[in-house]
N, C-alpha and C positions, 0 to 999 in steps of 0.2 A: 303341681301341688295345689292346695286347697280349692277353689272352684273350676280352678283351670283357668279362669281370663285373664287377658292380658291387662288388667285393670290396677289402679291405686287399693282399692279396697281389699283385691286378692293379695297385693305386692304385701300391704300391710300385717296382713296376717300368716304371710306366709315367710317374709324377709325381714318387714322389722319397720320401723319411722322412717329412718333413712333412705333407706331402697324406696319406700313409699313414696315418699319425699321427693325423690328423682324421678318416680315413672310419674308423678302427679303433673312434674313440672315440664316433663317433654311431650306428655299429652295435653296441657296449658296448650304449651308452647306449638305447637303443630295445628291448633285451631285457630291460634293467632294470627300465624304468619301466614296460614293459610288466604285468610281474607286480607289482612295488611299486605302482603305480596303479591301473590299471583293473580289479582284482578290489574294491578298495573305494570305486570310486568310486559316491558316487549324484548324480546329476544332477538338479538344479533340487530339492535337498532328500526327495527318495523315497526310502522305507525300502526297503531291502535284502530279495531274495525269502528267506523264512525256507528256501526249499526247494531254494534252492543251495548248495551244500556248495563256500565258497572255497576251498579245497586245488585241488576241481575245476576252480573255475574260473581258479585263479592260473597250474595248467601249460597252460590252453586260454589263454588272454593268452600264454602264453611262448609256444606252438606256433604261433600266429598270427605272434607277431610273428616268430619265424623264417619261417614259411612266407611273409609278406610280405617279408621281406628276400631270398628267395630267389625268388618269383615276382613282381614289384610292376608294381602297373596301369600305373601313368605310363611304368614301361619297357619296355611291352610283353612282360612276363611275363618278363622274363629280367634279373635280380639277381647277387648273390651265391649263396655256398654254404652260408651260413647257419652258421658255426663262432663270428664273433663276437658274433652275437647268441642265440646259444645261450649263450655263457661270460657275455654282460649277465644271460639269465635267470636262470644258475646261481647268479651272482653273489649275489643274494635269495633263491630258490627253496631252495638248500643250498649254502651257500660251502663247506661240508668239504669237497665231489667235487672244488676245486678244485686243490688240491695237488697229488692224481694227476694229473689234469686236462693240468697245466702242466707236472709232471716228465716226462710220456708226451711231449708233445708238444716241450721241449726234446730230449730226448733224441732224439726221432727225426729229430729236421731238424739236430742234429749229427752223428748216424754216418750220414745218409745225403744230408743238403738236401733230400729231399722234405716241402714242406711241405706238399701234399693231404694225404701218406701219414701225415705228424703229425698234423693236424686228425683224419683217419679212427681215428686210433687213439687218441689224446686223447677223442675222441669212446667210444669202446668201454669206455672208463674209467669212463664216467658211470655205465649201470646197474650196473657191478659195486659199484664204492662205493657207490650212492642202495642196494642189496642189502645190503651190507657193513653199512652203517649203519643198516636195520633201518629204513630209512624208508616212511612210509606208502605205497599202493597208487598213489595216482595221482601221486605223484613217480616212481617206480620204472617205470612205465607212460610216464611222457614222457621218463625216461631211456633207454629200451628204443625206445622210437621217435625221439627226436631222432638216437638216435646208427644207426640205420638209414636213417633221411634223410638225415643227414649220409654214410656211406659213399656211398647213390645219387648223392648231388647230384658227388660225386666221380669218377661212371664214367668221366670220359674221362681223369681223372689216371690213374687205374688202367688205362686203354688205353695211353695212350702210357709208363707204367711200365714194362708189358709188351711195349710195339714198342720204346723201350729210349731214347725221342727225351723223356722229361718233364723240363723244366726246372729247373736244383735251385738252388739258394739258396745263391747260393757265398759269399758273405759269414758266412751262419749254419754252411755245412758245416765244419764243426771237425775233424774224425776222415778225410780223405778216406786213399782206398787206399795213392796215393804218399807220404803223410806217415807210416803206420804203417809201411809197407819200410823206410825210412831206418835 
């Protein structure tokens, strides 16, 4: 039903707040634990390879698990757009990018309801701040690539942006044209 992904934004308009509500939070939640756990997990008691550098391997857990939520086996390769399980990984990974993160991302889905167009640009926030912040190489490096995955995973928002038919978020659009004329 409605775009077809497995995403919050489709859940929303196809189930309702609630449903949304729940796929928001186990996609949260699977970016999180991604990087909170499986960089230190050792299994069946095995010491940790001394010659893995976890920074490395915490943003390769967070890239995964985006890139699983955005391609996943069971659905035949076709997921989400990978925005909320980026903000689970950020969540851990560097909650500071959050801030911007979330004022880019209100902000754009008020003065316009496009919420691809928020994600893409909430998204664009991240390596500036992981930079900003002086953060090490390989956060800064999955900053730079989550948020270039993130605009890709978006091209068709960005088509019909441009043929002029993308769906907006009229509930969140706050600032529309005819309310500023008045």
């Amino acid at each position: 039903a409605g775009s077809g992904n497995a995403g919050g934004t489709n859940a929303l308009r196809t189930q309702g707040f609630w449903f949304a509500a729940g796929v928001a939070l186990i996609d949260v939640g699977k970016g999180a634990l991604a990087v909170a756990w499986l960089p230190a997990w050792q299994p069946l008691g095995l010491p940790a390879d001394p010659l893995v550098d976890r920074s490395w391997l915490a943003v390769a857990c967070g890239a995964a698990a985006v890139a699983g939520h955005i391609w996943p086996l069971w659905h035949e390769f076709r997921g989400g757009k990978g925005g909320a399980t980026l903000l689970g990984s950020l969540l851990i990974l560097s909650p500071l990018t959050l801030p911007p993160l979330l004022v880019a991302w209100l902000l754009t889905v008020m003065l316009s309801g496009f919420v691809g167009l928020a994600t893409m640009l909430a998204a664009a926030t991240v390596p500036v701040s992981l930079w900003l912040l002086r953060s090490p190489a390989p956060l800064v490096t999955f900053g730079f690539l989550m948020a270039a995955l993130l605009v890709w995973t978006h091209r068709s928002n960005i088509a019909r942006m441009r043929a002029g038919n993308e769906n907006r978020a009229r509930r969140l659009w706050l600032l529309r044209p005819k309310d500023l004329l008045r």
